[in-house]
N, C-alpha and C positions, 0 to 999 in steps of 0.2 A: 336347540337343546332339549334333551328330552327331560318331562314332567320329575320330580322325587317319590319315588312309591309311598302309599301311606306306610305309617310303623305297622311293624310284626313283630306279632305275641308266640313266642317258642313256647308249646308246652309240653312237659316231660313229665310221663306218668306212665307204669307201665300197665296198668286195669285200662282197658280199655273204653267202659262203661265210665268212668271221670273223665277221661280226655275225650268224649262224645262232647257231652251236657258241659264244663266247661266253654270248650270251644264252641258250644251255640248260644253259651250264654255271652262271652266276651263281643262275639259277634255282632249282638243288638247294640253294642257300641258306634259301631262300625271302625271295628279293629278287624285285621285278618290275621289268623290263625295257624303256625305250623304246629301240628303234634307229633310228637315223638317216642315210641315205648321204649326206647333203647337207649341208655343215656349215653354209652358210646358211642354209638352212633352220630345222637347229637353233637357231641365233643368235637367228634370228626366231620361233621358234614355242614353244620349252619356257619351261615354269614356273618361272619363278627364286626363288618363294613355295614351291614343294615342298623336302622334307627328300629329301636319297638326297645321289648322286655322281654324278663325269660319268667316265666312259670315253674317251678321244680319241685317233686315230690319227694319228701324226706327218705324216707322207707321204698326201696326199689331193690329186688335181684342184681347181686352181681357188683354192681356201684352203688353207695350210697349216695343221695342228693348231696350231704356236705361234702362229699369225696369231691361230685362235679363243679362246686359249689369251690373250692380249694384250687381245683385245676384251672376254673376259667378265671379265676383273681391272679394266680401265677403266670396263664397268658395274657395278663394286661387285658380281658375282657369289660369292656365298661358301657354293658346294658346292664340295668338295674334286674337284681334278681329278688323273686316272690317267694319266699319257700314256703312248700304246704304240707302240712303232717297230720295223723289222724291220733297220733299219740303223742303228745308235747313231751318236752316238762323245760324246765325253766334252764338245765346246765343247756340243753338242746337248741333253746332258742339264745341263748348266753354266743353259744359255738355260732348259730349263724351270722349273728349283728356284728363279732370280734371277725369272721371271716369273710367281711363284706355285705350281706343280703341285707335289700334295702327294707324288706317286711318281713315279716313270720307269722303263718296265719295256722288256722287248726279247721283241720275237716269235723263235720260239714262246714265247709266254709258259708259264712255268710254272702248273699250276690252281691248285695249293694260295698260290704267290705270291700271283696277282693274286685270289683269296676272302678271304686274308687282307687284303690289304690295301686290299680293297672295305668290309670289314666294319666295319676301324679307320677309315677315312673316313667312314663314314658314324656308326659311336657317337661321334666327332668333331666331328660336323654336328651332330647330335641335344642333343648339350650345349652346342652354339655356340648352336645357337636359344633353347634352354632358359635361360643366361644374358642373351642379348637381351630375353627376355620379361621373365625377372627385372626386368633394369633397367627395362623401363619400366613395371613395377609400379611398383618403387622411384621414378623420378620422377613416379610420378603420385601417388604417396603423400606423396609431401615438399610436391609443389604445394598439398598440401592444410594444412600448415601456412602458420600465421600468423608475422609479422615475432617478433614476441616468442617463437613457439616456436620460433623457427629457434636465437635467441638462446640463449634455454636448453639446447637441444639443444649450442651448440659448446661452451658451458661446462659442460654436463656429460661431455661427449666429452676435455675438461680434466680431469677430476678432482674438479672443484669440489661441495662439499653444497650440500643447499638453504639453507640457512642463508649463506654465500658468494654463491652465485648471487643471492640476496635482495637480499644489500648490494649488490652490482654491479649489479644493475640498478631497485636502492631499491624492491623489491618486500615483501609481505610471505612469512613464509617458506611459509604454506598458497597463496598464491597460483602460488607455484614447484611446491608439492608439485602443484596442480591443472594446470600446463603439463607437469607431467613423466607425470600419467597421462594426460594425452594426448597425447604423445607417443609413450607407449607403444602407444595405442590406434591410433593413426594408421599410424604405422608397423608395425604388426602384429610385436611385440617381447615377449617370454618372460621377458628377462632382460635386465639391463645389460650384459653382456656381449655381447649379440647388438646392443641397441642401437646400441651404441659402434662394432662391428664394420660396421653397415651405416651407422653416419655414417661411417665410414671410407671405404665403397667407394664411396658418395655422390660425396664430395671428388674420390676418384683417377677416378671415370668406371665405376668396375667393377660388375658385377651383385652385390647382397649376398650 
């Protein structure tokens, strides 16, 4: 199985002289670096399967940053995006935070700012993927039960013994104790406590 690439910093800026000096500054991170002058371009060409963050310039020919900024929230884009502008004002940065951007910084940007808050975005990221995979572990592991162990599982997510669960579902009570180790087995569970915990996040949508 091959290695996971480190995360990638998209950045879109259409001065070439900032997308230089950024990308050698994110660099001493040891972050790697795509830039872009074209935010079309971007739009159409970067990896929305990759882990990193995006960078984006407010003020750009052609497309505005919140334009791009709008397009990649309505494709369900969910790497964390940086917007950078060299003339704020407060309705502008209002417009980024309501249309998703996880920061909003102002040229000259600060280094130590905008590293930090490269770095939070992207361990950010890195655990957003991380519970997405979770869950569809989690539902591929539940599809693998049967109607009766579904059963068992919400009554014992109840409280309920096997002995209880027996009479509820006019089973015998070894027959319950045989639904409940596999349960356990299916669900890849340690403990009741862990069980319960992930019929829980099941229910609500959440990754265990």
């Amino acid at each position: 199985m091959s290695e996971p690439q480190s995360p990638l910093i998209h950045l879109i800026d259409d001065d070439h002289a900032v997308r230089e000096s950024l990308a050698l500054l994110i660099g001493t991170v040891g972050l790697r670096v795509q830039d872009w002058a074209d935010p079309q371009a971007f739009i159409d060409g970067f990896d929305r399967t990759g882990v990193g963050a995006i960078v984006l310039d407010v003020r750009m020919p052609g497309i505005s940053g919140l334009t791009v900024l709008d397009r990649l929230m309505a494709q369900g884009v969910d790497q964390p995006v940086i917007m950078l502008t060299g003339h704020g004002t407060v309705e502008m940065c209002r417009r980024a935070f309501k249309s998703g951007a996880a920061e909003f910084l102002e040229k000259p940007v600060d280094d130590e700012q905008l590293l930090e808050a490269l770095q939070q975005a992207v361990r950010q990221h890195v655990r957003s993927r991380e519970r997405t995979q979770a869950d569809q572990a989690a539902r591929e592991r539940v599809a693998q039960l049967s109607e009766r162990e579904r059963e068992v599982l919400g009554y014992i997510a109840e409280g309920l013994t096997n002995k209880e669960i027996a009479r509820k579902l006019d089973l015998s009570p070894r027959t319950v104790e045989t639904h409940r180790a596999n349960l356990f087995a299916k669900l890849e569970c340690d403990s009741l406590a862990q069980l319960i915990r992930r019929y829980a996040s099941l229910l609500d949508g959440a990754a265990p």
